[in-house]
One Martini backbone bead per residue (centre of mass of N, CA, C, O) as a GRO file, in nm:
protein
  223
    1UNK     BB    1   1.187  -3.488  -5.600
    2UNK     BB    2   0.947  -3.323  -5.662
    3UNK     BB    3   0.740  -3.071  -5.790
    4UNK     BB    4   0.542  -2.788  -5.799
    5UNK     BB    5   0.357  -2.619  -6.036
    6UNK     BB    6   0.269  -2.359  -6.254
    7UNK     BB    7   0.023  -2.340  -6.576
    8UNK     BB    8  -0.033  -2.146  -6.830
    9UNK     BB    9  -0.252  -2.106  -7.065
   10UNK     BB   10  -0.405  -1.957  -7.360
   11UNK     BB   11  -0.680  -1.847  -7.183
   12UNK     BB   12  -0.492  -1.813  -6.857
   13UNK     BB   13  -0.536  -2.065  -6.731
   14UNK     BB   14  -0.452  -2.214  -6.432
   15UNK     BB   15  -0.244  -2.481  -6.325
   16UNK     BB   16  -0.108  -2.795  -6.243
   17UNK     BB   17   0.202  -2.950  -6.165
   18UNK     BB   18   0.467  -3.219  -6.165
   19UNK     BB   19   0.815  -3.184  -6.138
   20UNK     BB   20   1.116  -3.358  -6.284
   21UNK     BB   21   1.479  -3.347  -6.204
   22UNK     BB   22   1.781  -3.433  -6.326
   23UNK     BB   23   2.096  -3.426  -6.212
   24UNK     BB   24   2.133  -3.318  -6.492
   25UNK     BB   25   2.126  -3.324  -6.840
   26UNK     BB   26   1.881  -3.323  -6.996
   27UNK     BB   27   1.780  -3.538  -7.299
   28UNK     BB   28   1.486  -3.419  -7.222
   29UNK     BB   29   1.148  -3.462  -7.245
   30UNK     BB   30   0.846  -3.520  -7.022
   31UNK     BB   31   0.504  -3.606  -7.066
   32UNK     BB   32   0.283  -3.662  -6.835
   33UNK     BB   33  -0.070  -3.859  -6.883
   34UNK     BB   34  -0.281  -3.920  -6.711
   35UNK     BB   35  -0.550  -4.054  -6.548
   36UNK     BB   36  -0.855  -4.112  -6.418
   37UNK     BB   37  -0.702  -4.002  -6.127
   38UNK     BB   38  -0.476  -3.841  -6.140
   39UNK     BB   39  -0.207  -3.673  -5.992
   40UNK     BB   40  -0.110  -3.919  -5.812
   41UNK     BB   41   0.133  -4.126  -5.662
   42UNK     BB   42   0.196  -4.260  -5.910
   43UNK     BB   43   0.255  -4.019  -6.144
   44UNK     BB   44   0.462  -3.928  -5.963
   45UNK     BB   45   0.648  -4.169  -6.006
   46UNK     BB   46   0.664  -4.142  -6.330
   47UNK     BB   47   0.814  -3.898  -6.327
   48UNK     BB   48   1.032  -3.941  -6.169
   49UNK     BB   49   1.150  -4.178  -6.299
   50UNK     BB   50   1.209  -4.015  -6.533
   51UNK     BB   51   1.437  -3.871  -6.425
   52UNK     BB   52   1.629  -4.061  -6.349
   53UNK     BB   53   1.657  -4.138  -6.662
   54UNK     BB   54   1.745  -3.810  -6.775
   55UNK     BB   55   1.464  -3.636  -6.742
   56UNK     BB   56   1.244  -3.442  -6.787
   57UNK     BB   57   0.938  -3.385  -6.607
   58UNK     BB   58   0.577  -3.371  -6.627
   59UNK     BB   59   0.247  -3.351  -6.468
   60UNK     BB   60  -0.072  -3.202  -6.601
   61UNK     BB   61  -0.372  -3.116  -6.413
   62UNK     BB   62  -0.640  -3.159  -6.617
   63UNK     BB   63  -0.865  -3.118  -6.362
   64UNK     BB   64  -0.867  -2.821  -6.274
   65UNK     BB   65  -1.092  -2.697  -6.460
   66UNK     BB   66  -1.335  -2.907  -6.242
   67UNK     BB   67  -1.089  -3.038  -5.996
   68UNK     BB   68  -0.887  -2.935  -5.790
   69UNK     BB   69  -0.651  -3.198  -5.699
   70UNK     BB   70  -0.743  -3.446  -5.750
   71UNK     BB   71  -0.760  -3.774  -5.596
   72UNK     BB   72  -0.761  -4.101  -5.700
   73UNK     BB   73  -0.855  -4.414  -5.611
   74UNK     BB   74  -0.860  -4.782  -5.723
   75UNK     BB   75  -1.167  -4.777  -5.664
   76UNK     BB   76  -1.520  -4.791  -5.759
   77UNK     BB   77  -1.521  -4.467  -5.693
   78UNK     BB   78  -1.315  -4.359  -5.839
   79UNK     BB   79  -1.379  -4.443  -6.088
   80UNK     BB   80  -1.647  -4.309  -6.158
   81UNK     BB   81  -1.516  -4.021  -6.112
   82UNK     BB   82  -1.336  -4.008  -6.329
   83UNK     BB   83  -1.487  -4.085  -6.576
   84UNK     BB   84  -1.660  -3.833  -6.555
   85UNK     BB   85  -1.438  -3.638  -6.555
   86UNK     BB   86  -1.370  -3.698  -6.844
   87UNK     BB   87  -1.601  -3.753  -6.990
   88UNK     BB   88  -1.844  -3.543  -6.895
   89UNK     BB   89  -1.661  -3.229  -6.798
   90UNK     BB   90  -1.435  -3.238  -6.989
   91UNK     BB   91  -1.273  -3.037  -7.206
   92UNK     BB   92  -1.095  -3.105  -7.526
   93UNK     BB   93  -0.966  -2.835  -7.587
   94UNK     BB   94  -0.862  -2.746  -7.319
   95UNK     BB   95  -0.684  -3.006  -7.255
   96UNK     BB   96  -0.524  -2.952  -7.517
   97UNK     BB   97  -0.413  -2.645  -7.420
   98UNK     BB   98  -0.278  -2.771  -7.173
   99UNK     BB   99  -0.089  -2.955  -7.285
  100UNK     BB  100   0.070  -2.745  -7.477
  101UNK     BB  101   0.163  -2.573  -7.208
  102UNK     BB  102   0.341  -2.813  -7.116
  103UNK     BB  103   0.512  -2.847  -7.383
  104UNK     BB  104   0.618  -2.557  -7.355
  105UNK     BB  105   0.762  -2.593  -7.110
  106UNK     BB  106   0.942  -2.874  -7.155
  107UNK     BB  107   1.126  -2.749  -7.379
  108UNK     BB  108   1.327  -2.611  -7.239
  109UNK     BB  109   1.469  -2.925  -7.217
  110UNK     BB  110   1.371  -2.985  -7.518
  111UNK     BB  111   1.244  -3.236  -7.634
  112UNK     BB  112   0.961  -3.397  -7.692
  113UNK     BB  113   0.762  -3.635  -7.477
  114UNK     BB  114   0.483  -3.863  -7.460
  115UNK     BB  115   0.308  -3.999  -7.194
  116UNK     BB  116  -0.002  -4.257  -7.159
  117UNK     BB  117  -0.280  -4.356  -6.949
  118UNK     BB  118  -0.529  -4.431  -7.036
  119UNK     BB  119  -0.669  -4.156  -7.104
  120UNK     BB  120  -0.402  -4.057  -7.177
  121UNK     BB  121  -0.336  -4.214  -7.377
  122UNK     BB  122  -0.561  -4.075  -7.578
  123UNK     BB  123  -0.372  -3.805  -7.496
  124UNK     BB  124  -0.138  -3.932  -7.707
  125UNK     BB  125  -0.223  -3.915  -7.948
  126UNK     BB  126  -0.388  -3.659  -8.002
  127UNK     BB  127  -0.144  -3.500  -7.971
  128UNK     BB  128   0.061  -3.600  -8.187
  129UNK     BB  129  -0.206  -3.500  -8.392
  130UNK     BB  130  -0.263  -3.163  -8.296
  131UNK     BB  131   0.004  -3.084  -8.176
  132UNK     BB  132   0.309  -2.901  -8.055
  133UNK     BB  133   0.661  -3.019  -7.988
  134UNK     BB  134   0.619  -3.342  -8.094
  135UNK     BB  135   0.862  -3.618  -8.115
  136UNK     BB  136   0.721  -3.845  -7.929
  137UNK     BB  137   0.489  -4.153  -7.837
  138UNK     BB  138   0.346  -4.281  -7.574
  139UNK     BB  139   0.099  -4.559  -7.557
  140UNK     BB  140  -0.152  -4.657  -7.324
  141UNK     BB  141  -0.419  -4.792  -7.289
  142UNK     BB  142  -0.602  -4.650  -7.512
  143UNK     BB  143  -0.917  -4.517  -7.444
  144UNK     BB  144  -1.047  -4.467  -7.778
  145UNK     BB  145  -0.864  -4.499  -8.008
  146UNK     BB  146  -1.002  -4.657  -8.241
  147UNK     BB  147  -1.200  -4.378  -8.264
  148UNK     BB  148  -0.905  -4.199  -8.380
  149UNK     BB  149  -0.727  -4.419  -8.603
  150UNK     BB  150  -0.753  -4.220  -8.794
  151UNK     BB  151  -0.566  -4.002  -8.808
  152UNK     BB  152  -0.261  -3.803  -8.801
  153UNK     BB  153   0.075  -3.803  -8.724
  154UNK     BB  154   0.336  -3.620  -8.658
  155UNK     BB  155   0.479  -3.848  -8.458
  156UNK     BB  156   0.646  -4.096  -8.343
  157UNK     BB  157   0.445  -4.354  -8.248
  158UNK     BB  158   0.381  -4.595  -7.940
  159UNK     BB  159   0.240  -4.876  -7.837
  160UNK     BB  160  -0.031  -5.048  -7.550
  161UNK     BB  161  -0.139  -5.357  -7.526
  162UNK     BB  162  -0.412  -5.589  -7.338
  163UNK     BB  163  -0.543  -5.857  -7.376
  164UNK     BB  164  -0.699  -5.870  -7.076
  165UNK     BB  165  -0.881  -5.596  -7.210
  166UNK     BB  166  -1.192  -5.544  -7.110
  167UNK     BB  167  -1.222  -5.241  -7.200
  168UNK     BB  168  -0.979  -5.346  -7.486
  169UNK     BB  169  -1.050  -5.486  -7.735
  170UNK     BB  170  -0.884  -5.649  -7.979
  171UNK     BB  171  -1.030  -5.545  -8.210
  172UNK     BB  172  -0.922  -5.222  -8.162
  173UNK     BB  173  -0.631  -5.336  -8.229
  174UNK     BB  174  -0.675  -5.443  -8.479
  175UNK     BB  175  -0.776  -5.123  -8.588
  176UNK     BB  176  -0.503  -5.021  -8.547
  177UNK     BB  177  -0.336  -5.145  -8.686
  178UNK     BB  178  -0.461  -5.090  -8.955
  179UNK     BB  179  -0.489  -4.741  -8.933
  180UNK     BB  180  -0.153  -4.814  -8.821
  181UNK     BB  181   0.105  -4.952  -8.968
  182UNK     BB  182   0.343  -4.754  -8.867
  183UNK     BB  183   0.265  -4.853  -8.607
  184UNK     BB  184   0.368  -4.959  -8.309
  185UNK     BB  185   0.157  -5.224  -8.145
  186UNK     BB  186   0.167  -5.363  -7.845
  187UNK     BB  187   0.153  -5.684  -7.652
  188UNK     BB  188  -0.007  -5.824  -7.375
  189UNK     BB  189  -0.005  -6.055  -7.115
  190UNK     BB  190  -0.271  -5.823  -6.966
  191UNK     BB  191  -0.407  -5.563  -6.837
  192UNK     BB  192  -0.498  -5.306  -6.759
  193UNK     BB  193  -0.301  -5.101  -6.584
  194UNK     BB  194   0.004  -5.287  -6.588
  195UNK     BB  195   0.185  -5.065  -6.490
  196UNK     BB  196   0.051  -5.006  -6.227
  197UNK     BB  197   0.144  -5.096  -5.882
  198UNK     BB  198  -0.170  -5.009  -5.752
  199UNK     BB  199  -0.280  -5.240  -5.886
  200UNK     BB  200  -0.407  -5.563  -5.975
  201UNK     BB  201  -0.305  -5.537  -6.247
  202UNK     BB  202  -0.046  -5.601  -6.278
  203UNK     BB  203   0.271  -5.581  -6.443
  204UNK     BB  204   0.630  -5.640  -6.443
  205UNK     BB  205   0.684  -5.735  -6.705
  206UNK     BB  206   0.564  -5.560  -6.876
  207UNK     BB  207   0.626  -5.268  -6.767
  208UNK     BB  208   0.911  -5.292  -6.817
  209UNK     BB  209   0.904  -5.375  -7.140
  210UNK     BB  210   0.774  -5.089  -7.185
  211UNK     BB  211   0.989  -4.921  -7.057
  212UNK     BB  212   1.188  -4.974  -7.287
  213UNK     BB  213   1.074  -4.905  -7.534
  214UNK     BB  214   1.009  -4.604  -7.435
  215UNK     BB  215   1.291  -4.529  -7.401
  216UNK     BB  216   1.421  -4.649  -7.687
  217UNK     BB  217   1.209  -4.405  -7.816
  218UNK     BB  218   1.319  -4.153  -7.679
  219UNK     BB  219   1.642  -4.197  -7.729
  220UNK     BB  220   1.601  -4.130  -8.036
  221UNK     BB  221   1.394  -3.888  -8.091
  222UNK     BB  222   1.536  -3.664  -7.829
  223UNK     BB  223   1.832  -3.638  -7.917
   0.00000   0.00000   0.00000
């Protein structure tokens, strides 16, 4: 369904983005941004989904200026490599100003929303704090959160968290919830991963019911 394309960013770097068109006239748009695996195909299925239900939609390859087109598989050494890909060689300036340059591209389409899962999370998160032509935010179990949740956001943000998630204990989402009394923040009887259907950790019930508030929740606000 969807295309590839090129977004240069504010100094100029070039990277790569996944994106796709609704058969009508967008909602709104949606910048979805990856997991530490890259715009793999499960991302690129996410792009899709948006487009799907009547948004713009694309997802921003943020590894291409560390490792251009890198997808990784959601097996132990892909784990590893991603990891060491977010969090030790990506710059997180760098990062903030491709996703900018993703939702500056994005706005052509309208409103603009984004959603974000595992690193992606916390880069929506982020986004919705430091950026601009934010409209509304949905993050998935986003690592990272609770140390970011004194933070101020610019627009309406709604998170997502599994309680089953061995990576981000309940006590961080305790904290987030205290540090953030105006956000909703769900929770799910499910595992990190939860949305993701490549993983064994999938959970469809949750998956569902986190995307029905996600999109009504992008359709007050996108609008």
């Amino acid at each position: 369904m969807g295309d590839q394309i090129n977004i240069t960013s504010g100094d100029g770097f070039t990277f790569s983005a996944y994106e796709a068109k609704p058969a009508g006239a967008p909602k709104g748009a949606v910048v979805v941004i990856q997991e530490i695996f890259g715009v793999n195909p499960h991302i690129r299925e996410v792009v899709d989904g948006y487009a799907a239900d009547g948004y713009y939609a694309v997802a921003p390859a943020i590894f291409d200026r560390v490792n251009p087109g890198i997808e990784l598989g959601y097996d132990e050494a892909g784990m590893a490599e991603g990891i060491a890909l977010a969090f030790e060689k990506l710059d997180m300036a760098n990062t903030l100003a491709d996703l900018q340059a993703a939702i500056n591209t994005a706005s052509a389409n309208g409103k603009v929303g984004v959603v974000g899962y595992c690193f992606g999370g916390l880069l929506t998160w982020l986004s919705a704090c430091e950026l601009d032509g934010v409209s509304a935010a949905s993050s998935y179990y986003g690592g990272g959160v609770a140390g970011e949740a004194g933070r101020s956001a610019k627009c309406p943000v709604i998170m997502h968290f599994g309680e089953l998630d061995a990576h981000i204990p309940m006590s961080d989402v305790d904290n987030v919830k205290a540090a953030q009394p105006d956000v909703p923040v769900y929770v799910y009887a499910a595992d990190h991963g939860f949305n993701c259907d490549h993983r064994d950790s999938y959970d469809a019930a949750s998956a569902a019911t986190a995307k029905e508030r996600t999109l009504a929740f992008f359709g007050e606000n996108l609008s």
